[in-house]
CHARMM-style PDB file with segment names, atoms N, HN, CA, C and O in Angstrom:
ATOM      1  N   UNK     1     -14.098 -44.364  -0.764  1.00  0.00      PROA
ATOM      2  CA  UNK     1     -12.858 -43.987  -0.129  1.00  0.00      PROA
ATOM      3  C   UNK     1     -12.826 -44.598   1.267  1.00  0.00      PROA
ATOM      4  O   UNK     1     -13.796 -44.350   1.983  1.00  0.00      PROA
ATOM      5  N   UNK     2     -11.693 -45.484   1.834  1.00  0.00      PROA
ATOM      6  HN  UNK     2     -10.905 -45.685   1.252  1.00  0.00      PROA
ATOM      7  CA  UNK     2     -11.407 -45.700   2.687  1.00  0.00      PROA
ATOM      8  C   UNK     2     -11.172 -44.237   3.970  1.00  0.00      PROA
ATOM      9  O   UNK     2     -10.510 -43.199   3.962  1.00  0.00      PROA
ATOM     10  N   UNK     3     -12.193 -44.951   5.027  1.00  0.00      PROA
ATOM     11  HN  UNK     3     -12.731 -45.795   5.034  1.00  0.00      PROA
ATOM     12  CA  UNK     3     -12.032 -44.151   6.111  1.00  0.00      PROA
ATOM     13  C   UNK     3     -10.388 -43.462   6.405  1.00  0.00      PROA
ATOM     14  O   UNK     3     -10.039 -42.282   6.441  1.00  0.00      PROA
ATOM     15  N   UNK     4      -9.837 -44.335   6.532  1.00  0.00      PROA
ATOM     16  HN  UNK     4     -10.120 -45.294   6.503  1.00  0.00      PROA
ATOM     17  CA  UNK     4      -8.411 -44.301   6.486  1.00  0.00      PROA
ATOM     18  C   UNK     4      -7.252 -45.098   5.468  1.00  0.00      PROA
ATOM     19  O   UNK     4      -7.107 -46.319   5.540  1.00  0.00      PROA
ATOM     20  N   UNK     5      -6.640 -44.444   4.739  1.00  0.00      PROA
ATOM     21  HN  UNK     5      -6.758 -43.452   4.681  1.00  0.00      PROA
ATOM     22  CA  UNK     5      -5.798 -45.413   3.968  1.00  0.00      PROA
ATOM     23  C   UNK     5      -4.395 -44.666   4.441  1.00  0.00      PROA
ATOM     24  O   UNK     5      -4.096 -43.472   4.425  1.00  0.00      PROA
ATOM     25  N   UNK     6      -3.656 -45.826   4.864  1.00  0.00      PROA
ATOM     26  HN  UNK     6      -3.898 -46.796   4.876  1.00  0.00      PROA
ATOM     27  CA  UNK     6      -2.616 -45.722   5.908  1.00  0.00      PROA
ATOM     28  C   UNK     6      -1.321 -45.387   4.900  1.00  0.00      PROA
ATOM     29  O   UNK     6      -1.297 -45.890   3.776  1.00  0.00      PROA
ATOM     30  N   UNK     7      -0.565 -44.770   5.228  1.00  0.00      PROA
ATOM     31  HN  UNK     7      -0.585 -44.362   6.141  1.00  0.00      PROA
ATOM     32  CA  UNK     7       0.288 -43.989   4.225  1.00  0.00      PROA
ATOM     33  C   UNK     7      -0.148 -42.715   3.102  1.00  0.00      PROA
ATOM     34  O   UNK     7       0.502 -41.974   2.364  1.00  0.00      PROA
ATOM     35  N   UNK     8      -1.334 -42.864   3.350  1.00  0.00      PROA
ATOM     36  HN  UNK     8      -1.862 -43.466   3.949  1.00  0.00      PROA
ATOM     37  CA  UNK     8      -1.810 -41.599   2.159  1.00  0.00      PROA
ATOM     38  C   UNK     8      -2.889 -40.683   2.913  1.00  0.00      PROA
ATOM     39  O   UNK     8      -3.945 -40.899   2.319  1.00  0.00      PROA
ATOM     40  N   UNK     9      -3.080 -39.912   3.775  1.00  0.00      PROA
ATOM     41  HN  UNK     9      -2.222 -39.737   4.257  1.00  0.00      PROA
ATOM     42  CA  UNK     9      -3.698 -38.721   3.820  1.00  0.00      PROA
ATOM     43  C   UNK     9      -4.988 -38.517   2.792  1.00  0.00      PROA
ATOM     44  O   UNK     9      -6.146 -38.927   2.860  1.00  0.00      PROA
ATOM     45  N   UNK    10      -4.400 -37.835   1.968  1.00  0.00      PROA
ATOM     46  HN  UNK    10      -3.459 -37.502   1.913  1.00  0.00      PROA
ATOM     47  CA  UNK    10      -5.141 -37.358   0.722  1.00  0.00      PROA
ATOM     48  C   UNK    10      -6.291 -38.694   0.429  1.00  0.00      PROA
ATOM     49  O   UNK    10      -7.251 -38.306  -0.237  1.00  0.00      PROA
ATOM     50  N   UNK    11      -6.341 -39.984   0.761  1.00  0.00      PROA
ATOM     51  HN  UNK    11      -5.561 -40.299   1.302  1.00  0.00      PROA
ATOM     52  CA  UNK    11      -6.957 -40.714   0.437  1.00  0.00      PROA
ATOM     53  C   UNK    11      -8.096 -41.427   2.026  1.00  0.00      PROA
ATOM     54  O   UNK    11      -8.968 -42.283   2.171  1.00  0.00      PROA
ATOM     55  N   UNK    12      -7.468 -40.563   2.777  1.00  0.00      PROA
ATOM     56  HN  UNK    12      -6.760 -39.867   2.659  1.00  0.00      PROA
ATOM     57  CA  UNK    12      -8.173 -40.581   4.221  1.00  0.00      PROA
ATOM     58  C   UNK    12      -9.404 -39.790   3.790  1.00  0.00      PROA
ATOM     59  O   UNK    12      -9.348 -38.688   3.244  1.00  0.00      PROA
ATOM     60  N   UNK    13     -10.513 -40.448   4.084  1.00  0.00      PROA
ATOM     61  HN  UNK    13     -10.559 -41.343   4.528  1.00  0.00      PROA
ATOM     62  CA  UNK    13     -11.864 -39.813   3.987  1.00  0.00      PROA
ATOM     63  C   UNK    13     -11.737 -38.884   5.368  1.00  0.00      PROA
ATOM     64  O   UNK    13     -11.863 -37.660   5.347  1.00  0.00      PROA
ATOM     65  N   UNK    14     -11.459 -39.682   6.601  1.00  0.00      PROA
ATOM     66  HN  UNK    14     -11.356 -40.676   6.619  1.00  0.00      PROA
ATOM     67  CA  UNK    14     -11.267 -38.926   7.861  1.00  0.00      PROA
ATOM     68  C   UNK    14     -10.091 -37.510   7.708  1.00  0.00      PROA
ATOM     69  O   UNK    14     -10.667 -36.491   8.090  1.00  0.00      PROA
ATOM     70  N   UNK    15      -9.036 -37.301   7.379  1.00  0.00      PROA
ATOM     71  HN  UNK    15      -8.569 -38.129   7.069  1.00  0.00      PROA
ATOM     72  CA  UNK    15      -8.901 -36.291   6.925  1.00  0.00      PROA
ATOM     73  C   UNK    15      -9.231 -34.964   6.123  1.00  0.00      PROA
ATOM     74  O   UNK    15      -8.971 -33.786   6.369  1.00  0.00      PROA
ATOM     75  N   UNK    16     -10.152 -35.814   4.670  1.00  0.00      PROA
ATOM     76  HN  UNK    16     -10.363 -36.771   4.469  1.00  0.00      PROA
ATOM     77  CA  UNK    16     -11.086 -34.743   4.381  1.00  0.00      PROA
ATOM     78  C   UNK    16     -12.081 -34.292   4.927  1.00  0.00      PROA
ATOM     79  O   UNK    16     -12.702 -33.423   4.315  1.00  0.00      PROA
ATOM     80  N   UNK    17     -12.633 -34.796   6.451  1.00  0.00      PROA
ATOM     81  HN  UNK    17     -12.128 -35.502   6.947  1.00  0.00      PROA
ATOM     82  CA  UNK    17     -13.890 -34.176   7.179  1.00  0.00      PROA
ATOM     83  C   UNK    17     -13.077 -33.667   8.098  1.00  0.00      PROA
ATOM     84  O   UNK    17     -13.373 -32.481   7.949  1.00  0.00      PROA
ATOM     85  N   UNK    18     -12.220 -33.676   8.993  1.00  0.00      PROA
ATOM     86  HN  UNK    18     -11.980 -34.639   9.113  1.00  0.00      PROA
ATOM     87  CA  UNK    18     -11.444 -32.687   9.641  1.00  0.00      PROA
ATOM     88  C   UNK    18     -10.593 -31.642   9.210  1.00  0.00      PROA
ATOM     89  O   UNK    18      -9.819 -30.952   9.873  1.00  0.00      PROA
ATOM     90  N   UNK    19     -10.888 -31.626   7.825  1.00  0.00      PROA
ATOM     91  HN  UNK    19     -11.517 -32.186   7.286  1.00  0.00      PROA
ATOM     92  CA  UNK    19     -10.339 -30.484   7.129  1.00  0.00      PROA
ATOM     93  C   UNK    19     -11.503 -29.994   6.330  1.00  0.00      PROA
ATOM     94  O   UNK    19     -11.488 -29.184   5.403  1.00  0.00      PROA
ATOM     95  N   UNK    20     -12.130 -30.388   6.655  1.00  0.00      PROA
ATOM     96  HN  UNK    20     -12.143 -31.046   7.408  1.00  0.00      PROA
ATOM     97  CA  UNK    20     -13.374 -29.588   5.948  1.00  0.00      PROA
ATOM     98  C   UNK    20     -13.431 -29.198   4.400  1.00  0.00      PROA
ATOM     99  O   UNK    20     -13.809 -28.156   3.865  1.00  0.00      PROA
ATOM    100  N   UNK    21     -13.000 -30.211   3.936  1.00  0.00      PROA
ATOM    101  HN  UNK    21     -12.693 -31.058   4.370  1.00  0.00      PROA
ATOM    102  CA  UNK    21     -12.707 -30.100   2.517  1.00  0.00      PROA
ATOM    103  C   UNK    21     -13.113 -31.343   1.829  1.00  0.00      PROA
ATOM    104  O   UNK    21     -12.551 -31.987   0.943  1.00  0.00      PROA
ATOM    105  N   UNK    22     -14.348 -31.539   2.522  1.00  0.00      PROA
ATOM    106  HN  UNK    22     -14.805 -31.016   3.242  1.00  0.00      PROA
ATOM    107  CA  UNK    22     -14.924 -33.280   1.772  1.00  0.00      PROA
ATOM    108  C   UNK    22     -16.291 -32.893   0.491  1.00  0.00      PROA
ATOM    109  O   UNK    22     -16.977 -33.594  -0.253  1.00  0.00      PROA
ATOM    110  N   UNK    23     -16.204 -31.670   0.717  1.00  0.00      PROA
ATOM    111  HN  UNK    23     -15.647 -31.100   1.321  1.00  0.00      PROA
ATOM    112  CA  UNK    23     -16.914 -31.179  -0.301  1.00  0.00      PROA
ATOM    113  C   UNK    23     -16.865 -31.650  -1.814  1.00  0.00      PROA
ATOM    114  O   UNK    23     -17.598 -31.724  -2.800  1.00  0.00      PROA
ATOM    115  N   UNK    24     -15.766 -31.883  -1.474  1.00  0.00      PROA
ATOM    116  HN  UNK    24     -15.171 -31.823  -0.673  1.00  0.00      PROA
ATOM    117  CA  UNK    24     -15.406 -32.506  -3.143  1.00  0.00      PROA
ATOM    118  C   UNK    24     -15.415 -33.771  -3.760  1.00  0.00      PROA
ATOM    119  O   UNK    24     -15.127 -34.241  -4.860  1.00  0.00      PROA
ATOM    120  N   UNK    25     -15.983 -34.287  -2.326  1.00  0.00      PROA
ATOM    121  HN  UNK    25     -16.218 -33.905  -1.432  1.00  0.00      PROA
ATOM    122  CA  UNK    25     -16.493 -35.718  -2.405  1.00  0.00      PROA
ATOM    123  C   UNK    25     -17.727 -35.844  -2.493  1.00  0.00      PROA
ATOM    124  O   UNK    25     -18.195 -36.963  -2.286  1.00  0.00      PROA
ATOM    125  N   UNK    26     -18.725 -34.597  -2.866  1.00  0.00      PROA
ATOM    126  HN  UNK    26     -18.345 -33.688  -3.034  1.00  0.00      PROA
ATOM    127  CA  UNK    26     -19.655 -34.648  -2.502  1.00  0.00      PROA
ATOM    128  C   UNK    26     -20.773 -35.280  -3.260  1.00  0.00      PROA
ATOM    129  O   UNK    26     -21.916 -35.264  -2.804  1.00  0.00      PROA
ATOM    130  N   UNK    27     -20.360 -36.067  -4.876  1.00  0.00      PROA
ATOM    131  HN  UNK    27     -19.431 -36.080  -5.246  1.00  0.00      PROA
ATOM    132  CA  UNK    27     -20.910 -36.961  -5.427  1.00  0.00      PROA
ATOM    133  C   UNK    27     -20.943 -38.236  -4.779  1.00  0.00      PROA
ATOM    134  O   UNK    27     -21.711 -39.092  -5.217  1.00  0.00      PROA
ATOM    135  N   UNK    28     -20.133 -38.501  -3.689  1.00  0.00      PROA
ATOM    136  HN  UNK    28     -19.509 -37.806  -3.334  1.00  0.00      PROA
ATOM    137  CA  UNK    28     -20.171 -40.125  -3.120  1.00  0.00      PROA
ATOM    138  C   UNK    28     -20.798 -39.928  -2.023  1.00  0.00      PROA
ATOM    139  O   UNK    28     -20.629 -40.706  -1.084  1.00  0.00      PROA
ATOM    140  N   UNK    29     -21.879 -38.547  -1.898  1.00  0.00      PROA
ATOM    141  HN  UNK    29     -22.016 -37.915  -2.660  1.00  0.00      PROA
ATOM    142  CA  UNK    29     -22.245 -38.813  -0.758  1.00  0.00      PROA
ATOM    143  C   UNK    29     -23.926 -38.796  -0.523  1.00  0.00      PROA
ATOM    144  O   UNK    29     -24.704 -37.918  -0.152  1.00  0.00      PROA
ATOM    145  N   UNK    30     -24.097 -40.268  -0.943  1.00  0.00      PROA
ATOM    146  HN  UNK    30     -23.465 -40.982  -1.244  1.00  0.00      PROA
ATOM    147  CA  UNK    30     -25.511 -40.390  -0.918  1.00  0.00      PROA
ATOM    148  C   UNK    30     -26.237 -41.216  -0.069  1.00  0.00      PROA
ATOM    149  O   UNK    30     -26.106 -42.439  -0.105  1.00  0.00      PROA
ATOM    150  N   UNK    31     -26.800 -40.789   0.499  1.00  0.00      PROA
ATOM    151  HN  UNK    31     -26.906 -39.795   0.528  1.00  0.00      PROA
ATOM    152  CA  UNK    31     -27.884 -40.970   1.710  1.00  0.00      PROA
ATOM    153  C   UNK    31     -27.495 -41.141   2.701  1.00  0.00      PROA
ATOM    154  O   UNK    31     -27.978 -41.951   3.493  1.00  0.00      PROA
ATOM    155  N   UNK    32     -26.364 -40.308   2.948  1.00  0.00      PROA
ATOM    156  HN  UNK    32     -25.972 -39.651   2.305  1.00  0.00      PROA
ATOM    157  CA  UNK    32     -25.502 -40.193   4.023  1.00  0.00      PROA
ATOM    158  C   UNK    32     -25.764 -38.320   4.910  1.00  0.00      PROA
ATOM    159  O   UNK    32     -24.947 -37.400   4.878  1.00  0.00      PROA
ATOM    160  N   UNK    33     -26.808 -38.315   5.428  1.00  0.00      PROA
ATOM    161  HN  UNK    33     -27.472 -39.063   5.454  1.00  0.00      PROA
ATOM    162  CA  UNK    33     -27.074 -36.754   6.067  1.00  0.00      PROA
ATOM    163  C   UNK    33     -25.921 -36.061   6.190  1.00  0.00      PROA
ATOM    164  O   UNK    33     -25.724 -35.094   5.455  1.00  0.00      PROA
ATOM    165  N   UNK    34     -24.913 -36.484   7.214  1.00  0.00      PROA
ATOM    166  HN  UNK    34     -25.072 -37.270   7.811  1.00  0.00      PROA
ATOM    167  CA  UNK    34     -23.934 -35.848   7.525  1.00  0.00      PROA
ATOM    168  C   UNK    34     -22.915 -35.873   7.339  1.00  0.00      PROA
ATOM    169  O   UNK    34     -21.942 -35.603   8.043  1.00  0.00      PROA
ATOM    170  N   UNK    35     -23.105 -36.471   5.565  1.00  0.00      PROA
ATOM    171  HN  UNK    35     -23.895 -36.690   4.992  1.00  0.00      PROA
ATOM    172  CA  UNK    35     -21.470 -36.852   4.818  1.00  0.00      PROA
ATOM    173  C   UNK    35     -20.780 -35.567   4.125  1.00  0.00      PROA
ATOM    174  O   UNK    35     -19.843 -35.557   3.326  1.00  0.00      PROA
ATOM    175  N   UNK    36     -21.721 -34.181   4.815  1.00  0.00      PROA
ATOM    176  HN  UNK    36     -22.481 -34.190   5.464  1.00  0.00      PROA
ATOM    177  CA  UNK    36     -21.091 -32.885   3.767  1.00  0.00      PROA
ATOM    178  C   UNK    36     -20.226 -32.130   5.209  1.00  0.00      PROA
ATOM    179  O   UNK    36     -19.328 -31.292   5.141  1.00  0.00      PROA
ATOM    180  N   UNK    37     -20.820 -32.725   6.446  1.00  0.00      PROA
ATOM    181  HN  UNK    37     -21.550 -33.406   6.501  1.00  0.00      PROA
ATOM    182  CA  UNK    37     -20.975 -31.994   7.694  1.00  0.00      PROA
ATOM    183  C   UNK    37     -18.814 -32.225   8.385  1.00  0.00      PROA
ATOM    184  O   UNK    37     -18.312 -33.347   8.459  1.00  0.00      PROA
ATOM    185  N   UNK    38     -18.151 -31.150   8.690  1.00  0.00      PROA
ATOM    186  HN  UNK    38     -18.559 -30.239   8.630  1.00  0.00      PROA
ATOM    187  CA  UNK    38     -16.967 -30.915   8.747  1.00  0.00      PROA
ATOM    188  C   UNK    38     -16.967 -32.155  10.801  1.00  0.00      PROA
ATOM    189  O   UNK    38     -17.908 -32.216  11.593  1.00  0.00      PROA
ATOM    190  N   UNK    39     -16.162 -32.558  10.877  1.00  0.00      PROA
ATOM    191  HN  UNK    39     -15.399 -32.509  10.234  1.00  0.00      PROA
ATOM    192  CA  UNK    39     -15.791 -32.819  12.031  1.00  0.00      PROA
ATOM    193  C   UNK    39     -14.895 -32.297  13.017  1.00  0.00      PROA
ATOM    194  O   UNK    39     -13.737 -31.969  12.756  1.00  0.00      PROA
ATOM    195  N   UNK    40     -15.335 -32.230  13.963  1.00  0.00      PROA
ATOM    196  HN  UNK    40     -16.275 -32.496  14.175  1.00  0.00      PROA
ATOM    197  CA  UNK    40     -15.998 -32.738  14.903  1.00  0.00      PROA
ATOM    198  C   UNK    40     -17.873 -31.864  14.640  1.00  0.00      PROA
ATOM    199  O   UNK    40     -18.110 -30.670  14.827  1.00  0.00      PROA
ATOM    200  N   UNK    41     -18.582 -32.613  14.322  1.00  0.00      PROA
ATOM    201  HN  UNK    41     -18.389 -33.582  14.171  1.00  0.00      PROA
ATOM    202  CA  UNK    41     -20.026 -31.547  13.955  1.00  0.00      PROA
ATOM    203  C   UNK    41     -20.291 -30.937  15.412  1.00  0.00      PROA
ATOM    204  O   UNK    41     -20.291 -31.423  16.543  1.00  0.00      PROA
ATOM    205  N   UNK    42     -20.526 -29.616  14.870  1.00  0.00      PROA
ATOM    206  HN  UNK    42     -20.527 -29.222  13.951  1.00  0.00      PROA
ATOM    207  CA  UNK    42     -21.203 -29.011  16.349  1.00  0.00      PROA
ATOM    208  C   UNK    42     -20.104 -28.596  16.768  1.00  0.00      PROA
ATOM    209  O   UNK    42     -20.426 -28.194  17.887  1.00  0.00      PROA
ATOM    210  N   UNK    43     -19.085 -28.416  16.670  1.00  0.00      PROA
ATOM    211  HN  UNK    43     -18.824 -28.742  15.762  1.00  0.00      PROA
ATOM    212  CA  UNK    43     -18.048 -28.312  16.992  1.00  0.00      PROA
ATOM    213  C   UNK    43     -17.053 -27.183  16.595  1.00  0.00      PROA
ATOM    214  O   UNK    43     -17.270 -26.865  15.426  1.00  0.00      PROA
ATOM    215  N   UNK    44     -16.195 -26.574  17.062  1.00  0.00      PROA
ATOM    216  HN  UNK    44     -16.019 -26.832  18.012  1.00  0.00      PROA
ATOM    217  CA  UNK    44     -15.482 -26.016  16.299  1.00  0.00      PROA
ATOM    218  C   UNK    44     -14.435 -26.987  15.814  1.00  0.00      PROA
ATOM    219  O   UNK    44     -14.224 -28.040  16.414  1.00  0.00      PROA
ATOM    220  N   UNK    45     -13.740 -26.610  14.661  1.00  0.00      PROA
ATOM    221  HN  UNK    45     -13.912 -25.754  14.174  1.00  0.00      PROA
ATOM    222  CA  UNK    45     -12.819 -27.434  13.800  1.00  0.00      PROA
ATOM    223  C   UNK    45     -11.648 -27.692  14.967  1.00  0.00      PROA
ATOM    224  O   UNK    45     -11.436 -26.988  15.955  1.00  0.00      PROA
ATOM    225  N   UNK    46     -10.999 -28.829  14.587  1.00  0.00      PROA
ATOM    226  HN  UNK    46     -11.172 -29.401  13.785  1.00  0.00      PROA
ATOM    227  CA  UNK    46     -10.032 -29.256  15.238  1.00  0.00      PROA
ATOM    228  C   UNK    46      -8.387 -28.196  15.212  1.00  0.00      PROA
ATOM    229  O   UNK    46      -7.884 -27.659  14.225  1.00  0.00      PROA
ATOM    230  N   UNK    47      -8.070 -28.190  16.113  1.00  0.00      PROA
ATOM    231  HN  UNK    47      -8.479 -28.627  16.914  1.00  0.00      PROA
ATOM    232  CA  UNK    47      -6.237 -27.061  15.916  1.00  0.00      PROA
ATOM    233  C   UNK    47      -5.823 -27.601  14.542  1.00  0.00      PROA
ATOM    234  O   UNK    47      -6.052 -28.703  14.044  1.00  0.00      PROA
ATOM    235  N   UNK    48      -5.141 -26.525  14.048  1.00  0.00      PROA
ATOM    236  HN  UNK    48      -4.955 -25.630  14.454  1.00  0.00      PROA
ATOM    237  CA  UNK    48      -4.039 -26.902  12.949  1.00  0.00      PROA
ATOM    238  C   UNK    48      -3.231 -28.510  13.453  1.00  0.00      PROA
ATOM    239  O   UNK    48      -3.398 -29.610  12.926  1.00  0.00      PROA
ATOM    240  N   UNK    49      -2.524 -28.230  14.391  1.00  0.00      PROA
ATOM    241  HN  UNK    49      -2.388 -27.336  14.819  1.00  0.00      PROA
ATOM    242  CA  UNK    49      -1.755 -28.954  14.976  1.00  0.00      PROA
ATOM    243  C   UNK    49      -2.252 -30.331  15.440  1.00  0.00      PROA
ATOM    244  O   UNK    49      -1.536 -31.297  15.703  1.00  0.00      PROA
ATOM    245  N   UNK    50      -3.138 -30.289  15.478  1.00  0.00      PROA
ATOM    246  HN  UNK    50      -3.720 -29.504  15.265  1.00  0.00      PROA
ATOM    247  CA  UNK    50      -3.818 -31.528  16.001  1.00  0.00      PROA
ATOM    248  C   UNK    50      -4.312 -32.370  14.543  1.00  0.00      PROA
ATOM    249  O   UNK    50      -4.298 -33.594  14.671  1.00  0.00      PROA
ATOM    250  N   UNK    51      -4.695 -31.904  13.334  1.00  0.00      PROA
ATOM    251  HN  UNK    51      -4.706 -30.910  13.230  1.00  0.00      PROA
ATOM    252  CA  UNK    51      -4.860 -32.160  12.365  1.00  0.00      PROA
ATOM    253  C   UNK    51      -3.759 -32.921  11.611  1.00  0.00      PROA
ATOM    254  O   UNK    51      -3.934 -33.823  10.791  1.00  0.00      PROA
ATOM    255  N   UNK    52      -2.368 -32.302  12.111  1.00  0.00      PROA
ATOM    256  HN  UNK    52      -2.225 -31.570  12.776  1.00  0.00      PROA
ATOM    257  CA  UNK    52      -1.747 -32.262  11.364  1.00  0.00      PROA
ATOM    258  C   UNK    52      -0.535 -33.845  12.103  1.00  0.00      PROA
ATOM    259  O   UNK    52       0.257 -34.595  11.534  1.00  0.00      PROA
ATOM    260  N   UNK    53      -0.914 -33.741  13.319  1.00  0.00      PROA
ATOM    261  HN  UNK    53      -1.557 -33.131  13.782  1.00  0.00      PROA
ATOM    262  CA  UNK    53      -0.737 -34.869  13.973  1.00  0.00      PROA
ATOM    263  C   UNK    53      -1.615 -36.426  13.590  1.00  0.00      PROA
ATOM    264  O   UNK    53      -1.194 -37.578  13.483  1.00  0.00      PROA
ATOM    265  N   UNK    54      -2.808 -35.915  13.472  1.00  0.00      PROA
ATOM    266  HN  UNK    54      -3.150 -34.980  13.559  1.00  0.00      PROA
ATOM    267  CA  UNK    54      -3.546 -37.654  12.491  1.00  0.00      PROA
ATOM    268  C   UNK    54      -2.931 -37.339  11.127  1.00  0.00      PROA
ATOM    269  O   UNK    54      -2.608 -38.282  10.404  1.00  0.00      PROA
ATOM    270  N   UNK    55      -2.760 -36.163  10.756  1.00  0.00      PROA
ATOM    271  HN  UNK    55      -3.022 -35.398  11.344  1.00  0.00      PROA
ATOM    272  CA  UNK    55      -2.425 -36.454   8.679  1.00  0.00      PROA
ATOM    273  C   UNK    55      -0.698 -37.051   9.207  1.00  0.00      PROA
ATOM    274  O   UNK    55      -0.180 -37.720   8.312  1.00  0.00      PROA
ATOM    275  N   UNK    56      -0.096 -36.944  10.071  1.00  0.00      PROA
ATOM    276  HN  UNK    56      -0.517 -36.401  10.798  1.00  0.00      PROA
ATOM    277  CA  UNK    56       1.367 -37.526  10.229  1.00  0.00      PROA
ATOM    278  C   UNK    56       1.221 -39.748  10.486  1.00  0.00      PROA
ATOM    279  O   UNK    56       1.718 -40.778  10.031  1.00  0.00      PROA
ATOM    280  N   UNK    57       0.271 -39.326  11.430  1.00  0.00      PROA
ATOM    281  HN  UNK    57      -0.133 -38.489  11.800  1.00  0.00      PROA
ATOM    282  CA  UNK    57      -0.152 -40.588  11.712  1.00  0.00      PROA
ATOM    283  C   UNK    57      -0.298 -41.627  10.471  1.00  0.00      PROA
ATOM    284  O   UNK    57       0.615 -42.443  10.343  1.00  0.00      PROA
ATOM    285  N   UNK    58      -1.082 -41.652   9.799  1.00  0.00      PROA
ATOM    286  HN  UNK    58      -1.824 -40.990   9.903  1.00  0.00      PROA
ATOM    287  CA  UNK    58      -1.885 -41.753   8.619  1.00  0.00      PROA
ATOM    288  C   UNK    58      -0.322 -42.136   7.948  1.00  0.00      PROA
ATOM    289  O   UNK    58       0.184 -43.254   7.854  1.00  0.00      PROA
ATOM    290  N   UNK    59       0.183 -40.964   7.571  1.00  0.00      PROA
ATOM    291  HN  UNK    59      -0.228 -40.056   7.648  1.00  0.00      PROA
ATOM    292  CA  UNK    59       1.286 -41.111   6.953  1.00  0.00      PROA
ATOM    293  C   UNK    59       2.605 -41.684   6.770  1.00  0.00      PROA
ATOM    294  O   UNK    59       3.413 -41.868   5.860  1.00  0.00      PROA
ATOM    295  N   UNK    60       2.464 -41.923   8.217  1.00  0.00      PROA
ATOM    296  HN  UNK    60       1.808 -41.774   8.957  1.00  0.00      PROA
ATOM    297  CA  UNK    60       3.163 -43.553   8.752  1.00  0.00      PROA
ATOM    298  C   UNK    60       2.735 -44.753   9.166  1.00  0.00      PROA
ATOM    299  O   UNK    60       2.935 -45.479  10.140  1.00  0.00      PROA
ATOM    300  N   UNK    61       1.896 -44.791   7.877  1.00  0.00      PROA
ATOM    301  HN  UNK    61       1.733 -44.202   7.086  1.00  0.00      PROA
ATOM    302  CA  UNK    61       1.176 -46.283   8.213  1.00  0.00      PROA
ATOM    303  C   UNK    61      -0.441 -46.559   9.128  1.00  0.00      PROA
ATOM    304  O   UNK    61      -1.089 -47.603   9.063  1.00  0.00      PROA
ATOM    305  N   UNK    62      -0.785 -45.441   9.868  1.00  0.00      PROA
ATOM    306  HN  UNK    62      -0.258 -44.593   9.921  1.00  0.00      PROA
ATOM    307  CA  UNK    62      -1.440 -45.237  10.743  1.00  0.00      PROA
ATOM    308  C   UNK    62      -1.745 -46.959  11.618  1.00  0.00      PROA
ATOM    309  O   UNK    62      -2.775 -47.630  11.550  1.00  0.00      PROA
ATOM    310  N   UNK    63      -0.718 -47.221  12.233  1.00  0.00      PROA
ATOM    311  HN  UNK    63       0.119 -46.676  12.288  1.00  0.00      PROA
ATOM    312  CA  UNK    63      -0.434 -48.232  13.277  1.00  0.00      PROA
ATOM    313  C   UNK    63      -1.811 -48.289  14.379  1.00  0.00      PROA
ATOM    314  O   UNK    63      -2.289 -47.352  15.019  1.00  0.00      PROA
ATOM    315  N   UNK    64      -2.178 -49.504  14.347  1.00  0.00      PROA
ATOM    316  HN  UNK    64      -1.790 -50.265  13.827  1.00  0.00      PROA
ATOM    317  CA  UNK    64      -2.970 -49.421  15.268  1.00  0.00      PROA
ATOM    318  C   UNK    64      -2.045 -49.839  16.913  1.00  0.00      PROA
ATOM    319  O   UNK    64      -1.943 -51.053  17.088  1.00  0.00      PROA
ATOM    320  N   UNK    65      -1.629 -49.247  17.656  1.00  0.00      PROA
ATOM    321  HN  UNK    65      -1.712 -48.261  17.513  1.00  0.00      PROA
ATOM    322  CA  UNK    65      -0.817 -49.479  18.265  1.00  0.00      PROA
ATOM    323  C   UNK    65      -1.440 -48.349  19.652  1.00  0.00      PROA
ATOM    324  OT1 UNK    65      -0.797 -48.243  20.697  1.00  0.00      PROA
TER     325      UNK     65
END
Protein backbone atom coordinates (compact mmCIF):
# COMPACT_ATOMS: atom_id res chain seq x y z
CA UNK A 1 0.00 0.00 0.00
CA UNK A 2 1.07 3.29 -1.00
CA UNK A 3 2.04 5.68 1.80
CA UNK A 4 -0.32 7.97 0.23
CA UNK A 5 -2.59 7.38 -2.75
CA UNK A 6 -3.91 10.75 -3.68
CA UNK A 7 -7.66 10.77 -4.15
CA UNK A 8 -8.34 7.70 -2.03
CA UNK A 9 -7.94 7.81 1.76
CA UNK A 10 -8.94 4.32 2.37
CA UNK A 11 -5.85 3.39 0.31
CA UNK A 12 -3.52 5.88 2.35
CA UNK A 13 -1.40 3.62 4.50
CA UNK A 14 -0.75 7.10 6.40
CA UNK A 15 -4.32 7.38 7.18
CA UNK A 16 -4.67 3.93 8.47
CA UNK A 17 -1.84 4.70 11.19
CA UNK A 18 -3.43 7.96 12.25
CA UNK A 19 -6.49 6.27 12.65
CA UNK A 20 -5.30 3.56 14.27
CA UNK A 21 -6.89 1.10 12.30
CA UNK A 22 -3.80 -0.46 10.39
CA UNK A 23 -4.41 -3.45 12.22
CA UNK A 24 -5.90 -4.89 9.42
CA UNK A 25 -3.00 -4.59 7.53
CA UNK A 26 -1.37 -6.48 9.76
CA UNK A 27 -0.36 -9.40 7.33
CA UNK A 28 1.84 -6.80 5.27
CA UNK A 29 3.55 -6.06 8.12
CA UNK A 30 6.72 -7.83 8.20
CA UNK A 31 9.82 -6.87 9.73
CA UNK A 32 8.61 -3.71 10.18
CA UNK A 33 8.62 -3.15 14.44
CA UNK A 34 6.45 -0.31 14.34
CA UNK A 35 4.15 -1.15 11.44
CA UNK A 36 1.21 -2.17 14.14
CA UNK A 37 2.22 1.10 16.27
CA UNK A 38 -0.84 4.06 15.79
CA UNK A 39 0.73 7.61 14.92
CA UNK A 40 2.00 9.89 16.14
CA UNK A 41 3.83 6.81 18.53
CA UNK A 42 4.22 7.96 22.01
CA UNK A 43 1.82 10.14 21.44
CA UNK A 44 -1.60 10.76 21.94
CA UNK A 45 -3.73 10.23 18.69
CA UNK A 46 -4.11 13.11 16.51
CA UNK A 47 -7.80 15.54 16.90
CA UNK A 48 -10.67 14.24 14.97
CA UNK A 49 -10.32 17.35 13.04
CA UNK A 50 -6.97 17.31 12.21
CA UNK A 51 -7.34 13.76 10.80
CA UNK A 52 -9.93 14.62 8.99
CA UNK A 53 -8.11 17.57 7.37
CA UNK A 54 -5.13 15.05 5.77
CA UNK A 55 -8.16 12.37 4.86
CA UNK A 56 -9.64 15.81 2.89
CA UNK A 57 -6.22 16.49 1.59
CA UNK A 58 -5.57 13.07 0.25
CA UNK A 59 -8.89 13.34 -1.22
CA UNK A 60 -8.12 16.07 -3.38
CA UNK A 61 -5.37 14.78 -4.95
CA UNK A 62 -3.06 15.39 -2.02
CA UNK A 63 -1.05 18.31 -3.98
CA UNK A 64 2.25 18.70 -3.11
CA UNK A 65 1.96 22.38 -2.99
Amino acid sequence: MNFVTPGDPAQSYVMHKLDGDQKQLAAACTGEPDCGSQMPQGQPPLAQSTRDTIRRWITEGAADN
